[in-house]
Backbone bond lengths (Angstrom), bond angles and torsions (degrees), N, CA, C in turn:
res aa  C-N    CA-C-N  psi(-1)  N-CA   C-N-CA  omega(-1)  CA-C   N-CA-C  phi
1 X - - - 1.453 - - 1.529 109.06 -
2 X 1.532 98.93 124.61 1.721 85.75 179.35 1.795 107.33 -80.94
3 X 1.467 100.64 165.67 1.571 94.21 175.67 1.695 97.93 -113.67
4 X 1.486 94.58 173.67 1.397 110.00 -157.23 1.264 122.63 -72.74
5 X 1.876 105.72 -10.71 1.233 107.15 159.46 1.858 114.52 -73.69
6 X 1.149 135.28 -6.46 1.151 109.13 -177.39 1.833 91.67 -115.69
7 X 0.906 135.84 22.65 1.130 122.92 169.99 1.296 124.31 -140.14
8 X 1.346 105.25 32.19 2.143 132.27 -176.65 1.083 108.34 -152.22
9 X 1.498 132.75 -61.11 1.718 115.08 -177.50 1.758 97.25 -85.06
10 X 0.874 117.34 -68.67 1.592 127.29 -161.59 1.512 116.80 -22.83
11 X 1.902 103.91 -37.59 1.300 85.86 -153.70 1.967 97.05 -111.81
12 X 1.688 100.91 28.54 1.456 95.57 177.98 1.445 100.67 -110.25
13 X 1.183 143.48 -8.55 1.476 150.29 176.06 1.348 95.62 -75.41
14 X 1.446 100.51 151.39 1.341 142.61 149.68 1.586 119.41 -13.02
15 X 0.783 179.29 -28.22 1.519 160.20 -51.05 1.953 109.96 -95.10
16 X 1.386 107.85 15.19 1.613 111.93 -178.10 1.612 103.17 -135.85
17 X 1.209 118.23 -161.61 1.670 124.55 174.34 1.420 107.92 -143.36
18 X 1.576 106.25 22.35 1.594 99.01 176.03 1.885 108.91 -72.69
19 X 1.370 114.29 144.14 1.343 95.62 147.96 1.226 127.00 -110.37
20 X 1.288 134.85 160.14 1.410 122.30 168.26 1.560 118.99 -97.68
21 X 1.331 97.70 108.90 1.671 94.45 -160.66 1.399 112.37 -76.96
22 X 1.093 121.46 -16.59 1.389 122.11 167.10 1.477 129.37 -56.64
23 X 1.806 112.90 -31.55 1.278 111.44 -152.88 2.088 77.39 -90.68
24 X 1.613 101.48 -36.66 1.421 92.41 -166.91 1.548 127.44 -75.45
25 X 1.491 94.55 -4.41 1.848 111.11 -175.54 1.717 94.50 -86.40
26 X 1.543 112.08 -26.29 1.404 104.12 179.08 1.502 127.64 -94.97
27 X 1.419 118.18 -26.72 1.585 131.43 145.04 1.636 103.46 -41.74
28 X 1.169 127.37 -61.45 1.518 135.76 -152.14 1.310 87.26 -62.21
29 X 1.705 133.71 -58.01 1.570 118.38 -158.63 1.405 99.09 -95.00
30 X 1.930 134.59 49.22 0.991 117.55 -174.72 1.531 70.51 -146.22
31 X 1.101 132.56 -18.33 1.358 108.62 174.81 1.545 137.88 -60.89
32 X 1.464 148.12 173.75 0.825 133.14 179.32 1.774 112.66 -103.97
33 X 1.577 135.03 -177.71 1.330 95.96 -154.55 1.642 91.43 -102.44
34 X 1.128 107.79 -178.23 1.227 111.71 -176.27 1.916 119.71 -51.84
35 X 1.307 99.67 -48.87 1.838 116.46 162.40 1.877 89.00 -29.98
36 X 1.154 128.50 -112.24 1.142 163.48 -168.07 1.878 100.73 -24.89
37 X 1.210 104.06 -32.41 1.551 104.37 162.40 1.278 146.86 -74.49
38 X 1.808 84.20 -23.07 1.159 103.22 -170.12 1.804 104.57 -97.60
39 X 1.038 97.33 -15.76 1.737 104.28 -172.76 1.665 96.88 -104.24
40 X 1.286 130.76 15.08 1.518 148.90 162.73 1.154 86.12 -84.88
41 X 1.245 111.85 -82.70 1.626 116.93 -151.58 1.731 91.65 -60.15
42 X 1.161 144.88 -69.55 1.324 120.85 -166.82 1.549 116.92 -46.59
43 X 1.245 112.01 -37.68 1.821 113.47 174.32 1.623 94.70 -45.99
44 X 1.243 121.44 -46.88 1.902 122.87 -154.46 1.455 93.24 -71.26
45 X 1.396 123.37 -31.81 1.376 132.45 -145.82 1.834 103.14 -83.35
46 X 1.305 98.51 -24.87 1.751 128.76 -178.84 1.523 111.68 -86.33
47 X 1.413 99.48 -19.48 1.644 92.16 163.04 1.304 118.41 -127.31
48 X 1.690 98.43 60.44 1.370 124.10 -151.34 1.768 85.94 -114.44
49 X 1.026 105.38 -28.48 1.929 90.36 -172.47 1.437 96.71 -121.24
50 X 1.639 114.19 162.72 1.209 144.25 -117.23 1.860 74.29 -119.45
51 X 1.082 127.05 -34.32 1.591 130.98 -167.10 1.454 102.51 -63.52
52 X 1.478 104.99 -49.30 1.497 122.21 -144.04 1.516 82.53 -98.63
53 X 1.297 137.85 -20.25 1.622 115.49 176.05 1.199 111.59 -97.59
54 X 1.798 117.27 -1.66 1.597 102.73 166.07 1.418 107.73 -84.42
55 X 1.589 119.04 -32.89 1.766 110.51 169.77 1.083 121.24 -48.39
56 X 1.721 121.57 -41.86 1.652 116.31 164.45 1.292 122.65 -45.72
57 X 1.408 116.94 -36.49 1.667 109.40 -164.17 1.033 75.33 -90.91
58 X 1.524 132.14 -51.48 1.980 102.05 -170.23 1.134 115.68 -20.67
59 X 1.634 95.65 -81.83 1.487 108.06 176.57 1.598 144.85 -49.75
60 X 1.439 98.10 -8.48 1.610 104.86 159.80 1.470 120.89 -71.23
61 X 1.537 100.46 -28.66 1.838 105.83 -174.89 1.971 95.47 -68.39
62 X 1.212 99.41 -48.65 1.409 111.65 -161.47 1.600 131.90 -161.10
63 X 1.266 113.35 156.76 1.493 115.06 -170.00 1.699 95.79 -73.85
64 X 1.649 125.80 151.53 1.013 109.65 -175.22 1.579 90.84 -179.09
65 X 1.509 115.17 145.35 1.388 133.15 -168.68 1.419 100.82 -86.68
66 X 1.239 116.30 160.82 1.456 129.31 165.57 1.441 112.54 -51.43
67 X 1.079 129.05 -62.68 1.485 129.70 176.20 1.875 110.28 -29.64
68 X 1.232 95.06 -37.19 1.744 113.55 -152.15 1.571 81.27 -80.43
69 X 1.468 109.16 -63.45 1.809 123.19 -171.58 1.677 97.23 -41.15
70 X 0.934 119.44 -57.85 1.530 133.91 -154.93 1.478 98.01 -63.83
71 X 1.332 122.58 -47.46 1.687 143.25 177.41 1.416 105.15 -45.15
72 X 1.147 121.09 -64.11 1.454 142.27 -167.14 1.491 103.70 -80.17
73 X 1.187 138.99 -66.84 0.932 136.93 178.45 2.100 121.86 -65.06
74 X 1.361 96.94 -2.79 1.854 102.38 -173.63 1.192 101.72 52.80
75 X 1.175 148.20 62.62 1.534 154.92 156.76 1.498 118.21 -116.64
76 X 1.530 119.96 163.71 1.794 108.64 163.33 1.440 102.87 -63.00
77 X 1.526 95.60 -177.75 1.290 113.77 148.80 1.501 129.42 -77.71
78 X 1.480 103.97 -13.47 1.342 93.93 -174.42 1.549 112.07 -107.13
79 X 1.409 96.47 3.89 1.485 102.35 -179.77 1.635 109.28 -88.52
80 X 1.417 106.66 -25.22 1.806 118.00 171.62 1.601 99.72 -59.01
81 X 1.583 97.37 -57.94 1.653 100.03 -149.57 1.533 101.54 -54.30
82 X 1.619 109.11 -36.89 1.569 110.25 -177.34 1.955 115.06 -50.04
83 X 1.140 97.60 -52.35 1.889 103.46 178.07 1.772 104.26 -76.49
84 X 1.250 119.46 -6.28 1.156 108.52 -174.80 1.886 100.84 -95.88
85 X 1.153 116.45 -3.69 1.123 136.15 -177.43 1.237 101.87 -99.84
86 X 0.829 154.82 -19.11 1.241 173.10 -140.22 1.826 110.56 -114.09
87 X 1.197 89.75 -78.08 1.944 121.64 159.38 1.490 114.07 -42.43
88 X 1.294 101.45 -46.65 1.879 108.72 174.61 1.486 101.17 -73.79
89 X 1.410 139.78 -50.12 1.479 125.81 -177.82 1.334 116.91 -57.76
90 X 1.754 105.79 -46.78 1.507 103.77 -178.85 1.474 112.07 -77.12
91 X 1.684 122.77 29.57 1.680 125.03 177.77 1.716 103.20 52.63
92 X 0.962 117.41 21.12 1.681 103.81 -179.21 1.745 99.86 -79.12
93 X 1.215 106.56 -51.87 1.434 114.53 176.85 1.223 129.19 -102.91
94 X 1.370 127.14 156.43 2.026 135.12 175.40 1.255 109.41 -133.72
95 X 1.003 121.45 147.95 1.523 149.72 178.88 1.285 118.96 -94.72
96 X 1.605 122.56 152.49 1.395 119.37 -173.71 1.487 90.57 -150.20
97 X 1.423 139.55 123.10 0.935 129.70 159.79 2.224 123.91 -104.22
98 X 1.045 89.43 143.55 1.703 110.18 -165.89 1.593 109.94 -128.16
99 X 1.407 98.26 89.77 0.984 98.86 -169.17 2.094 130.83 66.54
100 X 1.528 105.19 -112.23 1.609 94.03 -174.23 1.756 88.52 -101.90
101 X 1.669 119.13 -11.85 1.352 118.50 -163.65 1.498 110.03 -96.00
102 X 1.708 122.43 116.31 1.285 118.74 172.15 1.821 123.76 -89.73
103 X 1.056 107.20 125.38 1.368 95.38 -162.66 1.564 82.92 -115.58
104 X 1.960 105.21 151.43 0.935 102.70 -169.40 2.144 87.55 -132.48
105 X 1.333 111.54 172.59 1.404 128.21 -156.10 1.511 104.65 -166.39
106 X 1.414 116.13 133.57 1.493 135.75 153.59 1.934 101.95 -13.66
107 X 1.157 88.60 135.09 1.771 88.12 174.05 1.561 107.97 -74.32
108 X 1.308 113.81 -36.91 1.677 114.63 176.28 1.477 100.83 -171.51
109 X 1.224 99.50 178.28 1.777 111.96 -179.90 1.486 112.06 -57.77
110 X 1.179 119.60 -28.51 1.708 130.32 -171.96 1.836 86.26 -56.05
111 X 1.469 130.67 -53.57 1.201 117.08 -154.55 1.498 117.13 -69.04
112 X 1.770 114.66 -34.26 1.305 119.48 171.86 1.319 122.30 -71.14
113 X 1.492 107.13 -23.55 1.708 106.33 171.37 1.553 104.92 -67.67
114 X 1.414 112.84 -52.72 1.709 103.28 175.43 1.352 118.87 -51.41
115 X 1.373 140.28 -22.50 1.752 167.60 -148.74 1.392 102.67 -113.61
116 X 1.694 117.48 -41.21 1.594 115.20 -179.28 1.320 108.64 -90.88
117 X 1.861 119.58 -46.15 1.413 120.75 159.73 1.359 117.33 -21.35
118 X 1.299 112.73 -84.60 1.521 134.00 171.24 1.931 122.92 -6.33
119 X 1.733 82.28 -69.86 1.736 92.47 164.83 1.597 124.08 -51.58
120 X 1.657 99.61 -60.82 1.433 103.66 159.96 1.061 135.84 -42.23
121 X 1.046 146.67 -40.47 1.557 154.89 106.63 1.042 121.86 29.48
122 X 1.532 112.30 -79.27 1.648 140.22 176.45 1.615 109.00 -67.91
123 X 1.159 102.23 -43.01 2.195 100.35 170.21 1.085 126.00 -77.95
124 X 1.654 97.70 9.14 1.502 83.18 -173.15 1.632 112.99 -85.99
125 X 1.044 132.14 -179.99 1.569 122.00 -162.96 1.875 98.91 -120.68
């Protein structure tokens, strides 16, 4: 029986020490900088819970207040407002207030393409 070390790491490495400095001198000036990676990965990190990606699709159908979020989802209100606070730092979401009612909405199309991507993704076969 082989074990899983020789038939999972072993056989995806390299087996030489050449590098090809070309492919990596040209990856290297196409990367983005480290700042910008790191504040990627926290955006990814934000659509890390299961709460905060049903408020997105909420909010893809429609603009809609906490009361409304809280309705639909069977949660408090203060348990929305907390991830919806959340959503507003990482710019995913904006607010509109009307009177005593704040209704909140997708920051722009960029967020549902990352939200529609995503699905697409997962269906794919």
């Amino acid at each position: 029986m082989e074990s899983i070390k020789d038939t999972n790491f072993e056989s995806d490495r390299c087996e030489c020490n050449v590098i090809h400095e070309e492919t990596v001198s040209y990856v290297r000036s196409r990367m983005p900088s480290d700042e910008n990676l790191y504040d990627l990965a926290e955006l990814f990190r934000v659509f890390g819970d299961t709460t905060r990606i049903k408020i997105l699709c909420a909010l893809a159908e429609s603009e809609m207040c906490v009361c409304d979020i809280a309705a639909l989802l069977n949660m408090t209100q203060s348990s929305i407002s907390h991830q919806l606070r959340i959503l507003k730092q990482a710019r995913l979401v904006r607010y509109r207030r009307e009177g005593k009612v704040v209704y909140y909405a997708l920051d722009d199309e960029h967020v549902k393409q990352i939200f529609d991507l995503g699905l697409i993704h997962l269906n794919e076969k």
